[in-house]
C-alpha positions as CSV (number, residue, x, y, z in Angstrom):
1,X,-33.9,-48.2,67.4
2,X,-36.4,-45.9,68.6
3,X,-34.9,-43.9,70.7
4,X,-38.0,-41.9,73.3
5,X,-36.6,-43.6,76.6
6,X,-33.5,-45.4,76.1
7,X,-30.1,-44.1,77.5
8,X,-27.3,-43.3,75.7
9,X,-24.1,-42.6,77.3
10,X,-21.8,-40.1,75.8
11,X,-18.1,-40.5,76.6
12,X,-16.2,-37.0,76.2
13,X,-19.7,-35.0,75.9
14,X,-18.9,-32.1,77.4
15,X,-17.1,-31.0,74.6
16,X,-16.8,-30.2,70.8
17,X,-17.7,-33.7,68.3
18,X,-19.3,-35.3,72.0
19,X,-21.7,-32.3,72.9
20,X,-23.4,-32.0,69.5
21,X,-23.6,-35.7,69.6
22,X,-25.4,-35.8,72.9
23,X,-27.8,-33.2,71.9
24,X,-28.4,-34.8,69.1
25,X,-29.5,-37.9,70.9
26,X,-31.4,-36.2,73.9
27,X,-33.4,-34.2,70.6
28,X,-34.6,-37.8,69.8
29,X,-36.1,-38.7,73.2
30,X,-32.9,-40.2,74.6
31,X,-31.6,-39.7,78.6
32,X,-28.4,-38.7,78.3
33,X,-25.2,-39.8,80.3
34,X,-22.7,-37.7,80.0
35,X,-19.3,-38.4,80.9
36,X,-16.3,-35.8,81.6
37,X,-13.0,-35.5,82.6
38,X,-12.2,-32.0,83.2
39,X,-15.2,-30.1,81.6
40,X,-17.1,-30.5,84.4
41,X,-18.4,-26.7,84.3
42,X,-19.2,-27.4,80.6
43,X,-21.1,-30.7,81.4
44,X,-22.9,-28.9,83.7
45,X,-23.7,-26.5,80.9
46,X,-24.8,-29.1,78.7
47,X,-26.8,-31.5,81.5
48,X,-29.2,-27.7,81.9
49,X,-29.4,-27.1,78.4
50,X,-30.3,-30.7,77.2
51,X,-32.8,-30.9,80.1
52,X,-34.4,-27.3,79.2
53,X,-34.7,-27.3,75.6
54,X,-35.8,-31.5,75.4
55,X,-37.0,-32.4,78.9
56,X,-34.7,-35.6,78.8
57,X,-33.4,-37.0,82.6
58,X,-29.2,-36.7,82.2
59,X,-26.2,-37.4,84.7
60,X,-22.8,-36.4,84.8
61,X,-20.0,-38.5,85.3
62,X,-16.3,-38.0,85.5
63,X,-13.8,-40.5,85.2
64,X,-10.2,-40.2,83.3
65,X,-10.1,-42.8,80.6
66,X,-6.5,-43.7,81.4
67,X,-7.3,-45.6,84.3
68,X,-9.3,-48.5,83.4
69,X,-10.4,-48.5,86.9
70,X,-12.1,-45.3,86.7
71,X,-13.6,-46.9,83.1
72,X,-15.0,-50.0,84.7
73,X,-16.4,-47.7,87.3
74,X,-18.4,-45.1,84.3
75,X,-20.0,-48.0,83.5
76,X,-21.5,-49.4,86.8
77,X,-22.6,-46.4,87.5
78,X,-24.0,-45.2,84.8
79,X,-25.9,-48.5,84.5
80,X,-26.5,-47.9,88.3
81,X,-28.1,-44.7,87.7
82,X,-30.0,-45.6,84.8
83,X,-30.7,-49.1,85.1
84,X,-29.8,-49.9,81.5
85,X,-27.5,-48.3,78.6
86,X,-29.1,-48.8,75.5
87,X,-26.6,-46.7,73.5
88,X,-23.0,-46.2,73.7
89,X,-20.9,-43.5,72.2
90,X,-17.4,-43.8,72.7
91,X,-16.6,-40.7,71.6
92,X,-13.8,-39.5,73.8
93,X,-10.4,-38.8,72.5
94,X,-7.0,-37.8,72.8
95,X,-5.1,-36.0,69.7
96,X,-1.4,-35.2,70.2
97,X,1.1,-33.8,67.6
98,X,4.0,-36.9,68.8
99,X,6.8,-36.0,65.8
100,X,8.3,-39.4,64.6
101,X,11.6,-39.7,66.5
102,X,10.4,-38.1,69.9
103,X,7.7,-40.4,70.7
104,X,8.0,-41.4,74.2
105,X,6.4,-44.5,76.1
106,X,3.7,-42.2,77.7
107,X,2.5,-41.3,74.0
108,X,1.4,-44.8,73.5
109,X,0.4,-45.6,76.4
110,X,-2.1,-42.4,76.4
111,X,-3.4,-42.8,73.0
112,X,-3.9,-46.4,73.5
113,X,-5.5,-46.3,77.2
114,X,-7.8,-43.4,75.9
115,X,-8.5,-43.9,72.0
116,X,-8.5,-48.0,72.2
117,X,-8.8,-49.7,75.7
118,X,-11.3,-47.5,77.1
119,X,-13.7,-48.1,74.2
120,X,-12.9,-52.0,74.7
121,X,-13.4,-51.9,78.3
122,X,-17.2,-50.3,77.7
123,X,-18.5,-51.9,74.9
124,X,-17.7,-55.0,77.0
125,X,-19.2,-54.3,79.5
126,X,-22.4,-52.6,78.5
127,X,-22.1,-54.4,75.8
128,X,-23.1,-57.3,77.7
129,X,-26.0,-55.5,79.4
130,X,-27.0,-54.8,75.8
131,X,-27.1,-58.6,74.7
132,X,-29.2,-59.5,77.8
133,X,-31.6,-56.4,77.5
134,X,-32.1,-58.2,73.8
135,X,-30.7,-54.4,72.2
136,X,-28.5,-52.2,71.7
137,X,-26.0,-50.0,69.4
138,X,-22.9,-48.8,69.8
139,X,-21.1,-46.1,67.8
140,X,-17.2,-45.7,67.9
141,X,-15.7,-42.2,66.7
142,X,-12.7,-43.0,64.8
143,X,-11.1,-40.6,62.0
144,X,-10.1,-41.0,58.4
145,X,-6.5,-40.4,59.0
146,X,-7.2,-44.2,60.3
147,X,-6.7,-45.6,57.2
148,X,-4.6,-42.2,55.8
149,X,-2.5,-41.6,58.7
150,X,-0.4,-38.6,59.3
151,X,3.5,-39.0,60.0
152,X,3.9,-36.8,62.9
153,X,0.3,-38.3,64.8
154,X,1.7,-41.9,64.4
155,X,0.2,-43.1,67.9
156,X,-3.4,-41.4,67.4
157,X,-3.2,-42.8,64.3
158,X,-3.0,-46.4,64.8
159,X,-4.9,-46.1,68.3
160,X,-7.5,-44.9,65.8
161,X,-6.7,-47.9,62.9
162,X,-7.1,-50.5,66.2
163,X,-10.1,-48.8,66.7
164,X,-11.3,-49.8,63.4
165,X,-10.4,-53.4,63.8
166,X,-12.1,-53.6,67.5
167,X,-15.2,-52.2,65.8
168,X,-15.6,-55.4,63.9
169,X,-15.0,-57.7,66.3
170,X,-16.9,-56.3,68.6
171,X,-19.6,-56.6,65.8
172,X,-19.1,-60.3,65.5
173,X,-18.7,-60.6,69.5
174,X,-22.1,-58.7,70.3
175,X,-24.2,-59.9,67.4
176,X,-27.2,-60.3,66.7
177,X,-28.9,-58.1,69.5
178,X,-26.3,-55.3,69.4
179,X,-25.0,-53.4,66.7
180,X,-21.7,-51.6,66.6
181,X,-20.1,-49.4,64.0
182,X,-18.1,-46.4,63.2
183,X,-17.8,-42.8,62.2
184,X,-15.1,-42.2,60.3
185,X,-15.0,-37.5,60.8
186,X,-12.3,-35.4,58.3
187,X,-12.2,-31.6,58.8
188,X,-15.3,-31.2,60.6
189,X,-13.6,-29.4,63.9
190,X,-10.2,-27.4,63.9
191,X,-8.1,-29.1,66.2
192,X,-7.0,-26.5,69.2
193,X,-4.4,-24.6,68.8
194,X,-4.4,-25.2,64.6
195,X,-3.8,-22.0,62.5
196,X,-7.3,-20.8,61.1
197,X,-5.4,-19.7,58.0
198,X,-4.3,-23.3,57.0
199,X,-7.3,-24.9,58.6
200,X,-9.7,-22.8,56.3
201,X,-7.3,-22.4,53.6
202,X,-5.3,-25.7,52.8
203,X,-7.8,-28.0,54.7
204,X,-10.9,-26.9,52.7
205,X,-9.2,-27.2,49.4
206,X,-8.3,-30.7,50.3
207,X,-11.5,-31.8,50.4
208,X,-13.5,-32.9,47.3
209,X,-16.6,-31.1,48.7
210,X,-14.5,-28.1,48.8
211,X,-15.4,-27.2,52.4
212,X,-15.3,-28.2,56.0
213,X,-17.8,-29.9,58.1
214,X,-19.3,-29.1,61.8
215,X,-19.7,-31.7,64.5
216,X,-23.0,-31.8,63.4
217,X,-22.6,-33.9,61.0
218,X,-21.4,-36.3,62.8
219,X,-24.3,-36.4,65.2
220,X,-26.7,-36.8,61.9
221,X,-24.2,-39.7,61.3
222,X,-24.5,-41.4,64.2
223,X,-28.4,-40.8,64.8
224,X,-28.3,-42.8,61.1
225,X,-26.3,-45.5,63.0
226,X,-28.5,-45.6,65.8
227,X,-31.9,-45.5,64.7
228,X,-31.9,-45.7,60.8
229,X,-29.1,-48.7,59.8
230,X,-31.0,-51.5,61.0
231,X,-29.5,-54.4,59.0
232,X,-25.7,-52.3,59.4
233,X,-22.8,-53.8,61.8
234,X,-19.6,-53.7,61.8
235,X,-19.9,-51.0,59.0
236,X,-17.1,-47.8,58.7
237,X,-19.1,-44.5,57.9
238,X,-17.0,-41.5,56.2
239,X,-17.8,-38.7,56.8
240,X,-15.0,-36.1,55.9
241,X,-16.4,-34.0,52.7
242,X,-14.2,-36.5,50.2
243,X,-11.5,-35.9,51.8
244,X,-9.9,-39.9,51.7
245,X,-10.7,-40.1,47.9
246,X,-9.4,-36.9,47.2
């Protein structure tokens, strides 16, 4: 997909893995809709600098992801705003430490809302804007620790592995005009509040690459999704420095 005038929306682009994404995209020619929950002085940050430095058109919108309201409502408006979606980024994500034998109700039900039905609830229905438009891609932000999970994140972790699964059938579901995989990031960010010692210490080392990554790459990954991996759906892309195999 070329992408010099389509519209990609952005869900948790204010921020971190979502903001280097969206640049990435509006760098390409893309309008950018960026969605926010609580970063709305960053979004606002981002909306100037994307429209300074590449001359896209962007919007902001808020809406919590919890509330699949609020989710039904992104996506009217942003296709309000903009007419059409051509790219969807469900990127937006919640990562709680939830120690096995004190995870409570609201754990799952946050993870879940946020991580899973909220990417559902969009790709539905922009998805089906995308069919009729005859294009579209969408890219969903999972993590290796999908497939590798860690004890003490156990409802990220399978929010993430359903994420996984959804990605495929929403492959086979939005087929053949619209195109739908997944970024798989390792220790590309350190998570807030993680000790820069073991982050940059152990972390590294546990990669084969022997290093960390930057959100960076996985905007390169995703612009490889979008524009470059034509004949790809339904595909899983690492991208964690080796750190599954290792």
């Amino acid at each position: 997909m070329n992408l010099k005038g389509k519209t990609a929306l952005v869900t948790g682009a204010a921020r971190r893995v979502g903001r280097a994404i969206a640049a990435a995209l509006a760098e390409r020619g893309a309008d950018i809709a960026i969605h926010y929950n609580r970063s709305r002085e960053e979004a606002r940050g981002l909306a100037a600098e994307l429209e300074s430095s590449y001359g896209c058109r962007t919007a902001l919108f808020r809406a919590d992801l919890s509330d699949a309201r609020q989710v039904l409502g992104l996506a009217k408006s942003a296709l309000r705003r903009f007419e059409t979606v051509d790219v969807l980024v469900n990127s937006a994500s919640v990562y709680r430490k939830t120690p096995f034998g004190k995870i409570r109700l609201d754990d799952w039900d946050s993870h879940l809302d946020i991580n899973l039905k909220a990417p559902f609830l969009l790709s539905q229905a922009l998805g089906a804007a995308m069919k009729k438009a005859g294009e579209g891609a969408i890219v969903n932000i999972a993590d290796w620790a999908a497939i590798r999970p860690y004890a003490d994140y156990m409802p990220y972790c399978v929010s993430k592995a359903g994420l996984l699964a959804l990605n495929k059938a929403l492959a086979k579901a939005l087929a053949p005009e619209v195109r739908v995989n997944a970024v798989l990031p390792g220790p590309v960010l350190m998570p807030e509040g993680a000790s820069r010692k073991f982050w940059e210490g152990e972390v590294r080392r546990a990669t084969v690459l022997k290093r960390l990554g930057s959100p960076e790459d996985i905007a390169r990954a995703v612009l490889f999704l979008v524009e470059g991996a034509r004949f790809t759906t339904g595909a899983e892309l690492t991208v964690d420095g080796g750190r599954l195999i290792a």
